[in-house]
Every structure is written in structure tokens, then in C-alpha cells.
N, CA, C and O atoms as CSV, one atom per row, in Angstrom:
chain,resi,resn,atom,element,x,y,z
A,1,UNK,N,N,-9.499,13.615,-11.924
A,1,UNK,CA,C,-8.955,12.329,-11.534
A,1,UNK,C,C,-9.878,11.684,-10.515
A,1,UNK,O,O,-10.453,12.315,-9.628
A,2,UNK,N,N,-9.960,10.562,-10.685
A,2,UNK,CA,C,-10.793,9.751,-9.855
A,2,UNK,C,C,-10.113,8.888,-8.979
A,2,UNK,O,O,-8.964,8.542,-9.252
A,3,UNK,N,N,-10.844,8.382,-7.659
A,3,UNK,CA,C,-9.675,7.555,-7.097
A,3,UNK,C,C,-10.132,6.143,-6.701
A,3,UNK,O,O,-11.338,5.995,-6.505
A,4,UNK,N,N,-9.283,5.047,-6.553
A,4,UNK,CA,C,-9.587,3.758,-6.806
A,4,UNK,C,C,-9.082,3.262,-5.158
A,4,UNK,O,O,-7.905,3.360,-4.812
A,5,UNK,N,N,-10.063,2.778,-4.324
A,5,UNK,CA,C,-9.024,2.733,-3.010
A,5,UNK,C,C,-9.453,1.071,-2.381
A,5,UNK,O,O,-10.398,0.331,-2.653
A,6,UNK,N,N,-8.381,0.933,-1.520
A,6,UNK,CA,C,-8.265,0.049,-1.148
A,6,UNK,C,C,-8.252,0.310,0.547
A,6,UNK,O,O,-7.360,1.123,0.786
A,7,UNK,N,N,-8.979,-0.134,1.843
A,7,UNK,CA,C,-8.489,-0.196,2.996
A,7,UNK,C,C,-8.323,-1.090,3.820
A,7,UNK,O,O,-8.590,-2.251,3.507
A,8,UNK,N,N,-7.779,-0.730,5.236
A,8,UNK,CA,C,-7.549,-1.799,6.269
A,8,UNK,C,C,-7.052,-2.940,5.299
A,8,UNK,O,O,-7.849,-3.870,5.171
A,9,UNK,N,N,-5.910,-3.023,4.618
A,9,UNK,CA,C,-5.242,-3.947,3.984
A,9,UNK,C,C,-4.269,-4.904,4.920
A,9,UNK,O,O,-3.154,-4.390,4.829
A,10,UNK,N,N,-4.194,-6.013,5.740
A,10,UNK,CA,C,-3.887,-6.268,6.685
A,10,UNK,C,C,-2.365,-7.499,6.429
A,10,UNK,O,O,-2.396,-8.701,6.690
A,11,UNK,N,N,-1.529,-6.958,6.033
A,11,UNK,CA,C,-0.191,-7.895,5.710
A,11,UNK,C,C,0.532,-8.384,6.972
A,11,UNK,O,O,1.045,-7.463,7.608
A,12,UNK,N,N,0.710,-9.711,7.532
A,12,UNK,CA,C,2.139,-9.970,8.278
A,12,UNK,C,C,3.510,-10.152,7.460
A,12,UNK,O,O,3.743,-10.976,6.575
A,13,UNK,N,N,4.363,-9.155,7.996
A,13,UNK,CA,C,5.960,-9.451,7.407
A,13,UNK,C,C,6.869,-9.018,8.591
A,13,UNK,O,O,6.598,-8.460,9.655
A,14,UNK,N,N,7.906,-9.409,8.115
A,14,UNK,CA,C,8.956,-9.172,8.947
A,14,UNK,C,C,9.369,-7.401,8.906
A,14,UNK,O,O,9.944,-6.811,7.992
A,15,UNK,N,N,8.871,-6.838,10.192
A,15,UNK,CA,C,9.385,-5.104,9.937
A,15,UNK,C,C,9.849,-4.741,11.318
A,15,UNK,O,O,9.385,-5.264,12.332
A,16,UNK,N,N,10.927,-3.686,11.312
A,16,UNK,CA,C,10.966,-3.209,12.829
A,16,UNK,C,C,12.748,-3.365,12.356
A,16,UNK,O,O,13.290,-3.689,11.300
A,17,UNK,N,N,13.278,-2.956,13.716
A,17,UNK,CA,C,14.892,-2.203,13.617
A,17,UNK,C,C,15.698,-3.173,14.830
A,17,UNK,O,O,16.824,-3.662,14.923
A,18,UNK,N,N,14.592,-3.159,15.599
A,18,UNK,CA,C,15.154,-4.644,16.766
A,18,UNK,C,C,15.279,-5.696,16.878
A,18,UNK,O,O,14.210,-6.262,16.646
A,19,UNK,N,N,16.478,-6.729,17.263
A,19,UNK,CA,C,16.184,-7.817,16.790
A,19,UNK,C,C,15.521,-8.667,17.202
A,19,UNK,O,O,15.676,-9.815,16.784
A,20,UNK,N,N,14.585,-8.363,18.142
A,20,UNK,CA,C,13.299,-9.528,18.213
A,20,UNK,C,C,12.235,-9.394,17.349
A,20,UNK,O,O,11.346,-10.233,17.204
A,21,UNK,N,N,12.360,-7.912,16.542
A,21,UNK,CA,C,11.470,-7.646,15.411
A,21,UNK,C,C,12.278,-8.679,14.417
A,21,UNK,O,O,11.569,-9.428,13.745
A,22,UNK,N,N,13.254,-8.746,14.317
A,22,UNK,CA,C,13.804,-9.581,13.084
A,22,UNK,C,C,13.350,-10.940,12.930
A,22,UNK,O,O,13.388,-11.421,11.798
A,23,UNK,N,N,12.886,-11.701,13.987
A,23,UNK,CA,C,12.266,-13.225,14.554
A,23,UNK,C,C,11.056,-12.941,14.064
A,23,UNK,O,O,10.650,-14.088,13.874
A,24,UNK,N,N,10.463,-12.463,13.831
A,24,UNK,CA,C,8.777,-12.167,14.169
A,24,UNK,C,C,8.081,-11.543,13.182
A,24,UNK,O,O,8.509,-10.482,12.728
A,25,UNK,N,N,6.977,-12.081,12.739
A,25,UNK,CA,C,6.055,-11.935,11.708
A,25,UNK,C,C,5.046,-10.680,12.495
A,25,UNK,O,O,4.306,-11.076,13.396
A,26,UNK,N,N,5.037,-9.216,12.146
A,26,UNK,CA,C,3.609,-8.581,12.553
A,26,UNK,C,C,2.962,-7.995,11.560
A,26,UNK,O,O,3.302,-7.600,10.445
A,27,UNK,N,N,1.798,-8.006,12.256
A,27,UNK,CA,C,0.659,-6.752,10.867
A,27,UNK,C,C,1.173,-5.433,10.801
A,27,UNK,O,O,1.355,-4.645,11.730
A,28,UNK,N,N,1.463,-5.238,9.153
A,28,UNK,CA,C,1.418,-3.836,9.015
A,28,UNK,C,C,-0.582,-3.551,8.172
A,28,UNK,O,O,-1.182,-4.516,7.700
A,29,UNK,N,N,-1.117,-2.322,8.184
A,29,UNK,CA,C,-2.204,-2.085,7.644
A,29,UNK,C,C,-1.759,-1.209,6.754
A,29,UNK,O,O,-0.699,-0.610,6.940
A,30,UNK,N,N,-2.672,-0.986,5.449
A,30,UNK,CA,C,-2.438,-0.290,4.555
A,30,UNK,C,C,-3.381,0.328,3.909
A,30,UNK,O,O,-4.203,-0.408,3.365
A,31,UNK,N,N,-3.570,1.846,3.760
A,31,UNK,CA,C,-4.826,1.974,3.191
A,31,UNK,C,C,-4.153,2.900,2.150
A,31,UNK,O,O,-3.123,3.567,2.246
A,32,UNK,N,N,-5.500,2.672,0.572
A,32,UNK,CA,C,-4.003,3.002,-0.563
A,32,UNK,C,C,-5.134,3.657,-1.298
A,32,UNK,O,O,-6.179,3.043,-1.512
A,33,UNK,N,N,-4.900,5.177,-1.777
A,33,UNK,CA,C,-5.784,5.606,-2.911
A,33,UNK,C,C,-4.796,5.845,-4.232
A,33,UNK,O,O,-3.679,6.362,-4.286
A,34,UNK,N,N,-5.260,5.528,-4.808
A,34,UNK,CA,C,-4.872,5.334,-6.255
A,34,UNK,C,C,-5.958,6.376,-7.591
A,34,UNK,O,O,-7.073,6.139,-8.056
A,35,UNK,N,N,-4.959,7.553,-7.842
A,35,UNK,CA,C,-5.630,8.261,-9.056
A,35,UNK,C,C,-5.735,7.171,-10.135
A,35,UNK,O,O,-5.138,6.140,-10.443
A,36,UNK,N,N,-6.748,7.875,-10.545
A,36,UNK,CA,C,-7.091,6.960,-12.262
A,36,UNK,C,C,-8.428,7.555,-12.818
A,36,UNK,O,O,-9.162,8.261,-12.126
A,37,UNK,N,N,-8.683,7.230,-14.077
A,37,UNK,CA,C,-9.720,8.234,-14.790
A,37,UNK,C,C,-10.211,6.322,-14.947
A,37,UNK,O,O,-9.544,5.329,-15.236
A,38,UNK,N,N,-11.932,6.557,-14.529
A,38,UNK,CA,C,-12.489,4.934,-14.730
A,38,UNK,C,C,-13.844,5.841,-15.466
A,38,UNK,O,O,-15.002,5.624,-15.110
A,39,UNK,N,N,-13.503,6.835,-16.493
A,39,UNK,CA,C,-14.761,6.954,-17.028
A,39,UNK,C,C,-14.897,6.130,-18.189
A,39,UNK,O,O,-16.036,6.078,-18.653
A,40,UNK,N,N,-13.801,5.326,-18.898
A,40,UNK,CA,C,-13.960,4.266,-19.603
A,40,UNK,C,C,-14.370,3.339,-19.286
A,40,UNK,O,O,-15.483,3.036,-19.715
A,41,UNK,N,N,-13.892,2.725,-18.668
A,41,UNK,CA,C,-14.593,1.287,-17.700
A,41,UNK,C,C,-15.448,1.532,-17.376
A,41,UNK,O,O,-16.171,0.537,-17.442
A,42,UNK,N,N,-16.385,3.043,-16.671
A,42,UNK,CA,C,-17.575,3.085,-16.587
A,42,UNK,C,C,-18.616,3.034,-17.848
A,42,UNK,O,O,-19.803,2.714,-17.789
A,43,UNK,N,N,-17.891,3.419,-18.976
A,43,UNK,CA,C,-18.832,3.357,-20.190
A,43,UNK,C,C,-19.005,2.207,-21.177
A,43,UNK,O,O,-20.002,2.009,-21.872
A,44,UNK,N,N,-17.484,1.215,-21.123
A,44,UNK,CA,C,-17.706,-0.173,-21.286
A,44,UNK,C,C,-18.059,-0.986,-20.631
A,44,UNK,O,O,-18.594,-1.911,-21.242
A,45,UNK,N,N,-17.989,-1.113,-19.257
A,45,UNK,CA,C,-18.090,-2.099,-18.005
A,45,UNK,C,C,-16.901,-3.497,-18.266
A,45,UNK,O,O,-16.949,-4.722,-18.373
A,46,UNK,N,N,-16.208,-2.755,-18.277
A,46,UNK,CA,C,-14.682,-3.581,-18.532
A,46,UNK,C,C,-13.749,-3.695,-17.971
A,46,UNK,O,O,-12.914,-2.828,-18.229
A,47,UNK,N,N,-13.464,-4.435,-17.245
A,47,UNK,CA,C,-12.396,-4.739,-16.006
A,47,UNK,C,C,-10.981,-3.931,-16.960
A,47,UNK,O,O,-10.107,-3.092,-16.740
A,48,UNK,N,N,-11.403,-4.725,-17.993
A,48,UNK,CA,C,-9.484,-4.244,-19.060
A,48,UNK,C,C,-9.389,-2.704,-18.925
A,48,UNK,O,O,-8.266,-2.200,-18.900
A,49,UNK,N,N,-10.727,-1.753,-18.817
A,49,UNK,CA,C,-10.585,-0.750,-19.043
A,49,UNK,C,C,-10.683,0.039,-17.411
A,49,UNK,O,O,-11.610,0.779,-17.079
A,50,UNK,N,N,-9.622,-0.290,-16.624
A,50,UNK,CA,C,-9.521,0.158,-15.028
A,50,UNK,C,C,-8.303,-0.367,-14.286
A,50,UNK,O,O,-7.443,-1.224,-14.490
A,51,UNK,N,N,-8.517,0.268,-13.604
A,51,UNK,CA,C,-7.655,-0.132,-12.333
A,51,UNK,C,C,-7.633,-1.317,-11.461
A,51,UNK,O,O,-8.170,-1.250,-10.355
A,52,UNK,N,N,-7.040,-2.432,-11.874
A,52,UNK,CA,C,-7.969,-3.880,-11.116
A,52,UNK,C,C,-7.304,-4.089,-10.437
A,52,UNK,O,O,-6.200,-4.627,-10.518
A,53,UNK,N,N,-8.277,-3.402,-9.011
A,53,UNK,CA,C,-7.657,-3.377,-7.470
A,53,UNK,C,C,-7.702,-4.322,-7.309
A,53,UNK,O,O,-6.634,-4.486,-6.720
A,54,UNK,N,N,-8.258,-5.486,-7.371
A,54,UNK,CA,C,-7.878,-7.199,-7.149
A,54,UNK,C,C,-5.889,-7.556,-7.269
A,54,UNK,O,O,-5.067,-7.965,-6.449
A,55,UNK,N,N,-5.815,-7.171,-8.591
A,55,UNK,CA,C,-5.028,-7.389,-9.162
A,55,UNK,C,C,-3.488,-6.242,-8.136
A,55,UNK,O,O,-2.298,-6.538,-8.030
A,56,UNK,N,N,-4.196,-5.052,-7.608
A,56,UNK,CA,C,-2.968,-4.269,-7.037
A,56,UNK,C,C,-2.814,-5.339,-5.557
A,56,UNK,O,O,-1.873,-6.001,-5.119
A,57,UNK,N,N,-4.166,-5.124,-5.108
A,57,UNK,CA,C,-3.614,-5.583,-3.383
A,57,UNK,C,C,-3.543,-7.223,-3.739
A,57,UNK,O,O,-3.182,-7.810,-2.719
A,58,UNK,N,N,-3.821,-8.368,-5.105
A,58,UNK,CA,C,-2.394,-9.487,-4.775
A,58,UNK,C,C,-0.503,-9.232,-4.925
A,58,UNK,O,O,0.477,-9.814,-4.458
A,59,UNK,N,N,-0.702,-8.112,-5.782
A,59,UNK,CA,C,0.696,-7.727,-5.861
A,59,UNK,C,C,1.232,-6.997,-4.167
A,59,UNK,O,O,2.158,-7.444,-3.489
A,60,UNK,N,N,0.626,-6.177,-3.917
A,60,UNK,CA,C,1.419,-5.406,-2.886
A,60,UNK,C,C,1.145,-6.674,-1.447
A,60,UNK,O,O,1.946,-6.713,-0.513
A,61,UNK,N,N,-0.103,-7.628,-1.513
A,61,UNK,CA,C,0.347,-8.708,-0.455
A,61,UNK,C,C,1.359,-9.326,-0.640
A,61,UNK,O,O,2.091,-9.275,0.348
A,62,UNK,N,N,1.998,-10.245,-1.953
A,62,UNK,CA,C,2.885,-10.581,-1.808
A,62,UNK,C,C,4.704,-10.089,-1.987
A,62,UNK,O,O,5.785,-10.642,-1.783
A,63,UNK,N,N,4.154,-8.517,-2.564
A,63,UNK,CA,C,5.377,-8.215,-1.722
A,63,UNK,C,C,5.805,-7.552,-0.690
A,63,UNK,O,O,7.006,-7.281,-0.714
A,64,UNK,N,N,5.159,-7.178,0.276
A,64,UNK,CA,C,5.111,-7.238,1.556
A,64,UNK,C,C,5.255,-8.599,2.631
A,64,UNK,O,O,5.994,-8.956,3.549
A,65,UNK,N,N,4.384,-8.965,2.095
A,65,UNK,CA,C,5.135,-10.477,2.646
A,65,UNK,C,C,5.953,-11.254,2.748
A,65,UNK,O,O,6.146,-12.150,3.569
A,66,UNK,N,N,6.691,-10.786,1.534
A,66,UNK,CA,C,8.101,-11.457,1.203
A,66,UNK,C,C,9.089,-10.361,1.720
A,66,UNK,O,O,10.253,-10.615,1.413
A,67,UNK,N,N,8.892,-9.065,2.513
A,67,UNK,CA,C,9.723,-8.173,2.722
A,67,UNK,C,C,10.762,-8.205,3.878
A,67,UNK,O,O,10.688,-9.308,4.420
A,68,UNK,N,N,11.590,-7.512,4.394
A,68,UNK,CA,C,12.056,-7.758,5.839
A,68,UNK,C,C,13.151,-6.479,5.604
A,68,UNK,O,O,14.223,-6.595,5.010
A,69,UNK,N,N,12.783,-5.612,6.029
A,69,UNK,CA,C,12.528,-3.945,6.150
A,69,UNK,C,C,12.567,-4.083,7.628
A,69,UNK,O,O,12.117,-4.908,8.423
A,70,UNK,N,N,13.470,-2.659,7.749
A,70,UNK,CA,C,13.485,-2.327,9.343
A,70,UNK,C,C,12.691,-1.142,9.436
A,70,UNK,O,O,12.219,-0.915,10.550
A,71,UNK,N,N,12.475,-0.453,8.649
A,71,UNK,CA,C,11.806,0.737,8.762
A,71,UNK,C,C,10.922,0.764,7.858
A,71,UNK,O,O,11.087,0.597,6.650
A,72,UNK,N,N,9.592,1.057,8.645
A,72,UNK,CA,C,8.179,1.434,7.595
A,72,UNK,C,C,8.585,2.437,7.071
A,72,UNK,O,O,9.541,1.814,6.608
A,73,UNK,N,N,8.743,3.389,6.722
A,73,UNK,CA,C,9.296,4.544,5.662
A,73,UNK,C,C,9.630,3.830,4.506
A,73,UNK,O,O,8.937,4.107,3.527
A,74,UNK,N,N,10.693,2.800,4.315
A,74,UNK,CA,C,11.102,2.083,3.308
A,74,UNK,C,C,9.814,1.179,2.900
A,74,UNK,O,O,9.283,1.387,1.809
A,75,UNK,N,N,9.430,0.413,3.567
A,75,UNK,CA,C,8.219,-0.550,3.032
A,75,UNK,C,C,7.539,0.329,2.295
A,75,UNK,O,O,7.402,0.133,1.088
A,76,UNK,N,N,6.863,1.746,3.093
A,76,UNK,CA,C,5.939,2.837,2.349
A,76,UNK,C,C,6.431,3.122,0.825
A,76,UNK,O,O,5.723,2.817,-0.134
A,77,UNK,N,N,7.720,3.740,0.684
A,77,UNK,CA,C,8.516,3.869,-0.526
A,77,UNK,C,C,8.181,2.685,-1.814
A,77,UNK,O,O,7.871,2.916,-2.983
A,78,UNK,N,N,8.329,1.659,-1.276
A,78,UNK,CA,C,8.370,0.340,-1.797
A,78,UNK,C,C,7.032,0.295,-2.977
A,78,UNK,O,O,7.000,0.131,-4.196
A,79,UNK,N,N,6.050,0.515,-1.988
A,79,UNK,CA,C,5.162,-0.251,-2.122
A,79,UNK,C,C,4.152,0.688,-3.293
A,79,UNK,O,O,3.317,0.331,-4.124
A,80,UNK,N,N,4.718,2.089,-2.870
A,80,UNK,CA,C,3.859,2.925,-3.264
A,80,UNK,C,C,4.731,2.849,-5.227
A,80,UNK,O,O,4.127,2.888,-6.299
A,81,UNK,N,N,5.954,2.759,-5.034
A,81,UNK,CA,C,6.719,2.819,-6.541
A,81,UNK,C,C,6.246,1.264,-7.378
A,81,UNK,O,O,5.808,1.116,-8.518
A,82,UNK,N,N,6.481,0.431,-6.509
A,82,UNK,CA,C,5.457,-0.757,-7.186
A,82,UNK,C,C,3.769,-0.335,-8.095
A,82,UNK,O,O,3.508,-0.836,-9.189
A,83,UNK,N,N,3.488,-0.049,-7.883
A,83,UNK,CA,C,1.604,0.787,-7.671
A,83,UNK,C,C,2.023,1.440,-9.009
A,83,UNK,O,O,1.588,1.106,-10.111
A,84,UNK,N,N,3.133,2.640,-8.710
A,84,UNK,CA,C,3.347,3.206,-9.853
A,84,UNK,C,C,3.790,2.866,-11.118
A,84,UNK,O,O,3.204,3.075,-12.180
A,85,UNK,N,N,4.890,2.315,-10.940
A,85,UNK,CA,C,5.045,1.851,-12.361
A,85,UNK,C,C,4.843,0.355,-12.644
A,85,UNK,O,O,5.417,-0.027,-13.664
A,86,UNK,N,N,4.343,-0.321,-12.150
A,86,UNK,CA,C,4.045,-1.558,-12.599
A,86,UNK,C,C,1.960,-1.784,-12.936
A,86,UNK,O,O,1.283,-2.730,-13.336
A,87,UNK,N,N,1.693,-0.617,-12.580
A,87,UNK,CA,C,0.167,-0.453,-12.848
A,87,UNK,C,C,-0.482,1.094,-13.840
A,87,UNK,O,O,-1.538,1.497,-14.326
A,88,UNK,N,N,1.223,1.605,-13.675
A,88,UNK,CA,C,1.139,2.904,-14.332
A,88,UNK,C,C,-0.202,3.867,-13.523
A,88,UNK,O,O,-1.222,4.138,-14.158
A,89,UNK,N,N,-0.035,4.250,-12.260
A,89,UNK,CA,C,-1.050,4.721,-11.331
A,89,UNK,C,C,0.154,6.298,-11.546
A,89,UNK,O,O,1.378,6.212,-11.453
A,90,UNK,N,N,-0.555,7.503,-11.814
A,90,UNK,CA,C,0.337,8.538,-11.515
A,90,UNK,C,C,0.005,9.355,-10.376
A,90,UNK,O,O,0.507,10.479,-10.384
A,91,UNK,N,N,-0.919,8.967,-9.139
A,91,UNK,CA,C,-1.015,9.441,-7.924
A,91,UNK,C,C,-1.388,8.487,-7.058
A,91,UNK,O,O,-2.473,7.992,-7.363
A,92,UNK,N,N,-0.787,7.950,-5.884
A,92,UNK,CA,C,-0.695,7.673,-5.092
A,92,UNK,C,C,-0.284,8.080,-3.397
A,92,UNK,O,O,0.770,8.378,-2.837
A,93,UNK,N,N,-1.583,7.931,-2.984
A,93,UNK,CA,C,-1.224,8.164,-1.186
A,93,UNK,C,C,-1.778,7.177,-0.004
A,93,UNK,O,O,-2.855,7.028,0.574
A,94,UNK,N,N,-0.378,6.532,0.057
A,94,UNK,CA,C,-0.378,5.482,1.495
A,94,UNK,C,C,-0.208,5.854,2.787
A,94,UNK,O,O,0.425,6.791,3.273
A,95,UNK,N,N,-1.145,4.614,3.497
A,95,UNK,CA,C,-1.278,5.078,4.540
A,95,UNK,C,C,-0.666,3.743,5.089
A,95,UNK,O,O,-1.211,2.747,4.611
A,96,UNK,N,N,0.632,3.423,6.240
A,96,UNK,CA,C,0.894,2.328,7.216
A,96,UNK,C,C,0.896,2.604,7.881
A,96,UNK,O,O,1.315,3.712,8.215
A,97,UNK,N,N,0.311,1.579,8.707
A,97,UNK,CA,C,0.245,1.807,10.461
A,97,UNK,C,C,0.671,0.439,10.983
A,97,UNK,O,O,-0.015,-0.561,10.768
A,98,UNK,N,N,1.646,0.411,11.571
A,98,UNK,CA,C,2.358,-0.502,12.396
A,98,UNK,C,C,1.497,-0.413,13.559
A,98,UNK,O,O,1.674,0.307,14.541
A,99,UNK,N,N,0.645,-1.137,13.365
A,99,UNK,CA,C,-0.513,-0.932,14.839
A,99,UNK,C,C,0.145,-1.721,15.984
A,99,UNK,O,O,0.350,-2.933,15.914
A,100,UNK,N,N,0.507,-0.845,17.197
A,100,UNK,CA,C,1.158,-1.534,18.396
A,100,UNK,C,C,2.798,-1.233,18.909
A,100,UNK,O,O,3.362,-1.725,19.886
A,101,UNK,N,N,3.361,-0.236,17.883
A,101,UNK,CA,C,4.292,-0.357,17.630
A,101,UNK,C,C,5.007,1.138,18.875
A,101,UNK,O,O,6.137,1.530,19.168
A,102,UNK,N,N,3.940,1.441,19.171
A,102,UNK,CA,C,4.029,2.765,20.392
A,102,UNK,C,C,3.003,2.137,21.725
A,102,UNK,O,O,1.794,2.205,21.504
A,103,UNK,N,N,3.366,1.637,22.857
A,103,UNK,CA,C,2.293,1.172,23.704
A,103,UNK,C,C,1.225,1.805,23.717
A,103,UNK,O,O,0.086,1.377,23.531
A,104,UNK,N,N,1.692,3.202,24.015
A,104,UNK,CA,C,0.105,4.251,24.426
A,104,UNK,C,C,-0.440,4.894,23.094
A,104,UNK,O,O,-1.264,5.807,23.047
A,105,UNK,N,N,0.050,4.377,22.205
A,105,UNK,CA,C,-0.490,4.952,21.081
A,105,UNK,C,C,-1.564,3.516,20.207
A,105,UNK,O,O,-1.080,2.552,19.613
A,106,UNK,N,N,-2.975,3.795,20.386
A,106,UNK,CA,C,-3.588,3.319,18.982
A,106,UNK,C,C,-2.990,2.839,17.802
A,106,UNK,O,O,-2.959,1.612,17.715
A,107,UNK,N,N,-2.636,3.311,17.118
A,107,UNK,CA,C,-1.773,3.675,15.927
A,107,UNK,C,C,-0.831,4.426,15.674
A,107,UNK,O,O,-0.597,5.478,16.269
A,108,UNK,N,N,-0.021,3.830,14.513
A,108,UNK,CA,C,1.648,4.888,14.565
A,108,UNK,C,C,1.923,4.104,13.617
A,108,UNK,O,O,1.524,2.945,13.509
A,109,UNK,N,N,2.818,4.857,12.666
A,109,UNK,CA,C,2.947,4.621,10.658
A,109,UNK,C,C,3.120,5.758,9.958
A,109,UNK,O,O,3.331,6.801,10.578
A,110,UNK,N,N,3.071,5.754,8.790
A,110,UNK,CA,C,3.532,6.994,8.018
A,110,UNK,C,C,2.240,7.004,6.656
A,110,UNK,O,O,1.286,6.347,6.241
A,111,UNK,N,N,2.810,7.902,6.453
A,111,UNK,CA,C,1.336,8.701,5.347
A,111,UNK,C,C,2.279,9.500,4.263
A,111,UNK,O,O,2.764,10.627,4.364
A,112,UNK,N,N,2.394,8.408,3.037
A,112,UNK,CA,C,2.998,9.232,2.171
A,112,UNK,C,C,2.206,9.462,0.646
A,112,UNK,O,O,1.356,8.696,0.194
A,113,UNK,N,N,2.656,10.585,0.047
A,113,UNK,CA,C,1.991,10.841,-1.276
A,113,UNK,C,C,2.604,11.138,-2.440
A,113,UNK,O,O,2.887,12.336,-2.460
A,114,UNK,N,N,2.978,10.486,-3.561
A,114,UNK,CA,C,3.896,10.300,-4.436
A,114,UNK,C,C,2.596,10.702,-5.958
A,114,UNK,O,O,1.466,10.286,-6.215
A,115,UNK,N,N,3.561,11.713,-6.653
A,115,UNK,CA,C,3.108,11.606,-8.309
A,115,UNK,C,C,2.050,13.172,-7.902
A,115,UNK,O,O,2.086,13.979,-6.973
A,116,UNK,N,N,1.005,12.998,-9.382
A,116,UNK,CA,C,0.729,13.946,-9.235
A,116,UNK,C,C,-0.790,14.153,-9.800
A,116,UNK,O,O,-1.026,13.983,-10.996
A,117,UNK,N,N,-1.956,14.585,-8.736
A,117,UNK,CA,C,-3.419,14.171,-9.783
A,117,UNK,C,C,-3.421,15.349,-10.924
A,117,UNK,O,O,-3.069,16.529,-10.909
A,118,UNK,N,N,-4.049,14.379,-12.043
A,118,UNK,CA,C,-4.235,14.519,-13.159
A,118,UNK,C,C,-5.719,15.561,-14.151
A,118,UNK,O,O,-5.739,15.587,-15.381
């Protein structure tokens, strides 16, 4: 299995459990590997024959953007079952980071991995 990735994917939506999070647009980041076999597309040079990450991160921007989730766990869930069956991807592992969301912490988010490489 080969993997198709996407990073530092940078969405504002409505996320968080408090209600001044509920007012307020912030960045979540997303970094997304995606199994897939591109030894076809490597031997045609054929977008039809791949994974057209163009085509995943306009889907997962706009639905993230349109989201309003209190908990990144759920967005993660979301986003990663989108990927799956609407692109037919059978491994996927996301990465969100609610950057800011701990003062003394850099970063803080969840890291999940759904399906199974091939």
C-alpha cells in the first residue's frame, strides 16, 4: 500500500465545548495519510487512475467549515469516514491539532487511525 498525504491543512470552524468557543471561528490543522495503490496512475499518468488529493482536501475543507462540533474527537471521526467511503480510501490516519487550545502547550489534538493497509 502506498500513501497519498496531505499536510498542515489549515480549516477555520466553529469547535470547542465553551460557549465563547460557540461565537468563534478557530483553526483546526490536519494532516491526513491516505492508503492507496497509485501503481496505475503511475503507469498511465492519469489523474482518473488515483487518489485526487485536490479533490479530498476541497471536500474535507468544506466540511469542516460548515461544522460546529464541540469536540475534536468527533470532527476527527467525521472527517476521517468521509475520506472513506466517499473516496473509497481503506486506510486512513489523521492528525488534528487545535493549535492553542492548552496555553503551555504548542499543540494539542488527536491522532486517529481507521481501516486497514492493504
Amino acid at each position: 500500500m502506498d500513501i497519498i498525504y496531505l499536510s498542515d491543512l489549515k480549516i477555520e470552524t466553529v469547535i470547542g465545548v465553551y460557549d465563547w468557543e460557540r461565537e468563534i471561528k478557530q483553526s483546526v490543522i490536519l494532516d491526513l495519510e491516505m492508503g492507496t495503490d497509485i501503481r496505475r496512475a503511475a503507469e498511465t499518468d492519469n489523474i482518473d487512475d488515483t487518489l485526487n488529493y485536490k479533490a479530498v482536501s476541497k471536500r474535507v475543507i468544506e466540511f469542516v467549515e460548515q461544522s460546529e462540533f464541540e469536540l475534536v474527537e468527533t470532527l476527527a471521526e467525521r472527517v476521517v469516514a468521509i475520506i472513506r467511503e466517499e473516496f473509497s480510501v481503506p486506510w486512513v490516519r489523521l492528525r488534528l491539532n487545535k493549535k492553542g487550545a492548552v496555553s503551555a502547550a504548542v499543540d494539542v489534538g488527536v491522532i486517529i487511525e481507521r481501516g486497514e493497509m492493504v
